[in-house]
C-alpha positions as CSV (number, residue, x, y, z in Angstrom):
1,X,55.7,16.9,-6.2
2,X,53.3,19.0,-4.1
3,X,50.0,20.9,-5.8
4,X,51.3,24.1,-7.3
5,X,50.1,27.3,-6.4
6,X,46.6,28.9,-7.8
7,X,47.1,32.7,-7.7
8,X,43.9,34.7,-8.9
9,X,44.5,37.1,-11.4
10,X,44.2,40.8,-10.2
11,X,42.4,42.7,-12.4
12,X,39.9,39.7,-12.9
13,X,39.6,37.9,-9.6
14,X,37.4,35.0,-11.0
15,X,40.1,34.0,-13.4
16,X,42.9,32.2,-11.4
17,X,45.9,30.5,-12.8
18,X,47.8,27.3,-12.0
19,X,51.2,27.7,-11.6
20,X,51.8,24.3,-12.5
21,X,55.8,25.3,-13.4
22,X,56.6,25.7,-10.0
23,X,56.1,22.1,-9.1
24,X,59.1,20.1,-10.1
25,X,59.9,16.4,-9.6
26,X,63.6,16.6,-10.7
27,X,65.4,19.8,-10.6
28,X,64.9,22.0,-14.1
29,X,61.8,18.9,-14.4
30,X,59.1,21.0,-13.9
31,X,55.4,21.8,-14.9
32,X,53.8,19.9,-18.0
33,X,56.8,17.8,-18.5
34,X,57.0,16.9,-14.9
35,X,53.5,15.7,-15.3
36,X,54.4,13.6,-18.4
37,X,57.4,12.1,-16.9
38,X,56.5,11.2,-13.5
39,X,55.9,8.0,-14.2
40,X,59.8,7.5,-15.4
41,X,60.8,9.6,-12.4
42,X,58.8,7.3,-9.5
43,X,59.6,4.0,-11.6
44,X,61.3,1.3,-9.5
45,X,64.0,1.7,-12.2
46,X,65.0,2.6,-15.8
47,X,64.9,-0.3,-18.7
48,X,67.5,-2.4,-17.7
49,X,70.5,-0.5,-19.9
50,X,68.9,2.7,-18.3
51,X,68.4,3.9,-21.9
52,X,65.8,6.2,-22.7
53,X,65.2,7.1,-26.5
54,X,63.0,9.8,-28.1
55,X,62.8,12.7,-30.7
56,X,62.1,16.2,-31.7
57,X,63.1,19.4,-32.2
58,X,66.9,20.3,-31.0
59,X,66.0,23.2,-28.4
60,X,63.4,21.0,-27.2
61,X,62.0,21.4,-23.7
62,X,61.0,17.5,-23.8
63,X,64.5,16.5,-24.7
64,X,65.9,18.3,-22.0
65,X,63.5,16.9,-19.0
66,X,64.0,13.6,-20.6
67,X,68.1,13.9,-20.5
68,X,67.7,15.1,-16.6
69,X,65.7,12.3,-16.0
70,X,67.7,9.5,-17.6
71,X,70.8,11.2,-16.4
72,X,69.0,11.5,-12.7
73,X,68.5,7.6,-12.8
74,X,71.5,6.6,-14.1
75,X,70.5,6.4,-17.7
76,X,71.6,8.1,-20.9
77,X,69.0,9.7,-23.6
78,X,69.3,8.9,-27.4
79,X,67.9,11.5,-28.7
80,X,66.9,12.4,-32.8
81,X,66.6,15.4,-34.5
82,X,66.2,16.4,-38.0
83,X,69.8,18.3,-39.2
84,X,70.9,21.1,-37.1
85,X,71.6,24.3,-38.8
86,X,74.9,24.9,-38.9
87,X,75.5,27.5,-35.9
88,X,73.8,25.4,-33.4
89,X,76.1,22.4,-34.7
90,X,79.1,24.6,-34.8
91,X,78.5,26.0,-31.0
92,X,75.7,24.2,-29.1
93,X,73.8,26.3,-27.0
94,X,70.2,26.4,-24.5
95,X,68.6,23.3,-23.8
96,X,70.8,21.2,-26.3
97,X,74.2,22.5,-24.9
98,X,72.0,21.3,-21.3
99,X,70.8,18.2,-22.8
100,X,74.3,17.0,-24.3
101,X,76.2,18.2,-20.6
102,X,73.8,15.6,-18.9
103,X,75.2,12.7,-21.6
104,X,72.6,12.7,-24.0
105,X,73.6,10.9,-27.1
106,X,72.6,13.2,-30.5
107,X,71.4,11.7,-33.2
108,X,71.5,14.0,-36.1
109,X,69.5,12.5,-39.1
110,X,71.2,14.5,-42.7
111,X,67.1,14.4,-44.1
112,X,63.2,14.4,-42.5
113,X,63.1,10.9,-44.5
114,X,66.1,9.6,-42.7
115,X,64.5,10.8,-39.2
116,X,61.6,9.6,-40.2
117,X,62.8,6.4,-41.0
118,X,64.9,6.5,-38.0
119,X,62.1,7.4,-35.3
120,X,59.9,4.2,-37.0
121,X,62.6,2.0,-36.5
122,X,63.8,3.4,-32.8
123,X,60.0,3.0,-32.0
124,X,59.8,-0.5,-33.2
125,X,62.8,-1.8,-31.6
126,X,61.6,-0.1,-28.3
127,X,58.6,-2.0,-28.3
128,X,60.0,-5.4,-29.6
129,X,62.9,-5.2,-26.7
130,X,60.0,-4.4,-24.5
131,X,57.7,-7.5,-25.0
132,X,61.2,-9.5,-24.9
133,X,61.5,-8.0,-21.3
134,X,62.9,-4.3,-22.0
135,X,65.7,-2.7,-22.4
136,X,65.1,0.3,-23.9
137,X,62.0,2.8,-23.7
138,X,60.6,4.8,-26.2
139,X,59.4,8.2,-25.1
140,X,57.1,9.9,-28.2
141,X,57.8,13.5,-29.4
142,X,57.3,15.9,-25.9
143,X,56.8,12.9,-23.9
144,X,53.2,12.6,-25.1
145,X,53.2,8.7,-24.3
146,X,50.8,6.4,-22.3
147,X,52.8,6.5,-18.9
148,X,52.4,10.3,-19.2
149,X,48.7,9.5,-17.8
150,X,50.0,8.9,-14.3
151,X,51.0,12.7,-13.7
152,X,48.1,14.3,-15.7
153,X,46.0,12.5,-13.5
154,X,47.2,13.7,-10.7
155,X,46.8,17.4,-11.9
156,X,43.5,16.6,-12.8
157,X,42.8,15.2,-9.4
158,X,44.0,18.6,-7.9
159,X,41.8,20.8,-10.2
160,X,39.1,18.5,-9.1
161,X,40.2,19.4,-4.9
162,X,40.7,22.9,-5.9
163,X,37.3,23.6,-7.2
């Protein structure tokens, strides 16, 4: 992933803007989530089942870059969600219809308790399997996680250059 572009604005030249979404590290794994996930995308390899978990919202941005990237490496995303409402259930469509063509795996809790509970537990199997070695990574809500340091960084490094 190159530096992206930094394009002054027109009608105020002192204000420029980083086009951080044009720098991509997988395709349709661009900008902030690029940055969060370039750790997972320059790894030597997935957990050893390839398995990727997190959570959130169902149209997502995070869960999609996260199912490009596990699908990229040969992985699968789990993936859990509060309940869906009944349309998007019924026909699934934007970044979940994306997410679920790439193999993600939908876990649809029926109450926030339930994926609540769920995410707690998801999180503390992820990090028991991973002090027994690893199988399995958990990726926090957005891919705000520690590895996410690695890309952000990097685009603090190239604010740093550019200035």
């Amino acid at each position: 992933m190159g530096p992206p572009p930094v394009v002054a604005l027109r009608s105020l030249p002192r204000v420029h803007i980083l086009r951080d979404y044009e720098s991509c590290v997988l395709p349709g794994v661009c900008g902030n989530k690029a940055r969060k996930l370039a750790a997972l995308v320059s790894a030597p390899q997935l957990p050893a089942e390839g398995q990727l978990v997190s959570h959130g919202g169902p149209q997502s941005n995070a869960m999609l870059a996260l199912a490009r990237v596990a699908a990229a490496r040969g992985g699968r995303l789990t993936y859990h969600t509060t309940p869906l409402p009944r349309w998007l259930r019924d026909a699934p469509n934007g970044n979940l219809a994306s997410a679920l063509a790439c193999g993600m795996k939908l876990c649809e809790h029926p109450t926030r308790q339930a994926y609540a509970d769920a995410c707690a537990a998801a999180a503390a199997d992820a990090k028991q399997q991973a002090a027994a070695g690893g199988s399995m990574s958990w990726v926090e809500r957005g891919g705000a996680c520690p590895s996410a340091e690695v890309g952000i960084a990097g685009l603090a490094d190239e604010v740093a250059r550019w200035l």
